[in-house]
Kinemage of the C-alpha trace (Angstrom):
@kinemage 1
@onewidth
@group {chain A} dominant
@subgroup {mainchain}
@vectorlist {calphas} color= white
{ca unk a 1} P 0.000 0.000 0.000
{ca unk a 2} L 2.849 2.765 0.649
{ca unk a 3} L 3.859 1.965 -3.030
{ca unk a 4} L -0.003 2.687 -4.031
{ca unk a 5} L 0.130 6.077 -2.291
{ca unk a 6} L 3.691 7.336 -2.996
{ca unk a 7} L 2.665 6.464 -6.673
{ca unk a 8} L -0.602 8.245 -6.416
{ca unk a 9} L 0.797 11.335 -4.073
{ca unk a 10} L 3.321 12.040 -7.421
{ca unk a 11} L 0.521 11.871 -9.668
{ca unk a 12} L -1.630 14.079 -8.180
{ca unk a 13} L 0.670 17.474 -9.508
{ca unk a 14} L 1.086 16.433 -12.680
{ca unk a 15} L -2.687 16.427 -13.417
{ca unk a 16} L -2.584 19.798 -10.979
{ca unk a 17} L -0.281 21.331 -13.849
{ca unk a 18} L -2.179 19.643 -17.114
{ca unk a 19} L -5.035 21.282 -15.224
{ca unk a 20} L -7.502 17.801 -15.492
{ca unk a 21} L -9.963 18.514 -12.809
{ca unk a 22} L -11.268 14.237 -13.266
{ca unk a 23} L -8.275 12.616 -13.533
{ca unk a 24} L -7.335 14.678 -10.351
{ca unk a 25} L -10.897 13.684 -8.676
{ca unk a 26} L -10.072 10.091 -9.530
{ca unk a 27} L -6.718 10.093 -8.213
{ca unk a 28} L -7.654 11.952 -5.055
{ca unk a 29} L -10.392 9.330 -4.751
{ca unk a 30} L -8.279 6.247 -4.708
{ca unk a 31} L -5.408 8.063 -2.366
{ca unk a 32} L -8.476 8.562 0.042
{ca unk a 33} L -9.122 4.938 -0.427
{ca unk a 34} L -5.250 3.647 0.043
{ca unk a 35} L -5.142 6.062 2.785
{ca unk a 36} L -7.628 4.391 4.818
{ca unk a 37} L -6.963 1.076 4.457
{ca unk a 38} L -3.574 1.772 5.950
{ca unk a 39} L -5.506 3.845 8.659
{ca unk a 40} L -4.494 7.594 7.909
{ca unk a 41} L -7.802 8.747 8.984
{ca unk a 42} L -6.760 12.717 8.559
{ca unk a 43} L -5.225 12.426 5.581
{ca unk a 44} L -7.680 10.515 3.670
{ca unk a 45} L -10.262 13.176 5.101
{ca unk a 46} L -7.540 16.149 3.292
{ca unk a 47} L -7.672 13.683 0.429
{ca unk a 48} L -11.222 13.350 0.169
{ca unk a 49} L -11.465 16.834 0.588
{ca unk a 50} L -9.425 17.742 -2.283
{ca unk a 51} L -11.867 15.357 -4.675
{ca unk a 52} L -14.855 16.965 -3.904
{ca unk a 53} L -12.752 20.525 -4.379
{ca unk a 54} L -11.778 19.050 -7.693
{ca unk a 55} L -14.991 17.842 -8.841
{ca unk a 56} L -16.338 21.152 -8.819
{ca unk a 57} L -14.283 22.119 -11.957
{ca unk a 58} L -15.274 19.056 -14.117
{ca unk a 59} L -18.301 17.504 -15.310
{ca unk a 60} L -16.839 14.501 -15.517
{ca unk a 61} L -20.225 11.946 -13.921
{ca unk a 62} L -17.521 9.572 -12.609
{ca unk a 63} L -15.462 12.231 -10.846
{ca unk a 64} L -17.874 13.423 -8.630
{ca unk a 65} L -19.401 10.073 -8.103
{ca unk a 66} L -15.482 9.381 -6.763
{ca unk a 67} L -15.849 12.306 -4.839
{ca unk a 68} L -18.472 11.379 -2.874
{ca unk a 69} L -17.878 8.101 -2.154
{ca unk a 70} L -14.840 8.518 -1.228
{ca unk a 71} L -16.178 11.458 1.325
{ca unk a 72} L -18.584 8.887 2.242
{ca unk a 73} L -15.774 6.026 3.285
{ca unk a 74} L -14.067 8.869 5.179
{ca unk a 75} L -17.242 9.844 6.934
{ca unk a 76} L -17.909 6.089 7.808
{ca unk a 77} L -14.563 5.633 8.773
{ca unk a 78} L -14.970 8.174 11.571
{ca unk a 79} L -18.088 6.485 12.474
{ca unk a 80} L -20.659 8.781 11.042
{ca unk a 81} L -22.037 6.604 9.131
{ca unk a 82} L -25.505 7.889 9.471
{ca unk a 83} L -24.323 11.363 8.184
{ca unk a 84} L -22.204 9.099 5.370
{ca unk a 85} L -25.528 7.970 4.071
{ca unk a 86} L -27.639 10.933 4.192
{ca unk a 87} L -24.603 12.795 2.765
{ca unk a 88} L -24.480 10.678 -0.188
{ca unk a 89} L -28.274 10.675 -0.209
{ca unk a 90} L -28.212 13.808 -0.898
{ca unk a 91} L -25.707 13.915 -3.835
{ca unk a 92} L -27.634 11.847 -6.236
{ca unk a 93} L -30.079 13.980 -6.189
């Protein structure tokens, strides 16, 4: 998993500086994913953050459906997952 995120943590900036907003989201996404499974609970929260932030300037379906899933993981993860599922409730709509 640390090769996952040091792989995806030099990503990110490239996309930053080609200035694509999904491919960003996406990558942000997965970090938040890698980043919880090794149990970096406040930095897949800044991760998750920075998707949603990201999917604001694409409209790219699959971005923000990264987005919010992986702000619902994060959400779950610090066991609101009651707020997790109204959140994402409230995104599909």
């Amino acid at each position: 998993m640390a090769e996952s995120e040091a792989l995806l943590r030099a990503a990110a900036p490239k996309f930053d500086e080609q200035n694509k907003s999904d491919s960003g989201t996406q990558t942000a996404a997965l970090l938040t994913r890698v980043l919880l499974v090794q149990s970096k609970l406040a930095e897949s929260k800044i991760s998750a953050d920075r998707a949603s932030a990201l999917a604001q300037h694409t409209s790219d379906l699959n971005s923000h459906f990264a987005a919010a899933i992986a702000t619902a993981l994060v959400m779950a993860a610090e066991s609101r997952a009651p707020d997790a599922i109204q959140w994402s409730g409230n995104c599909a709509s």
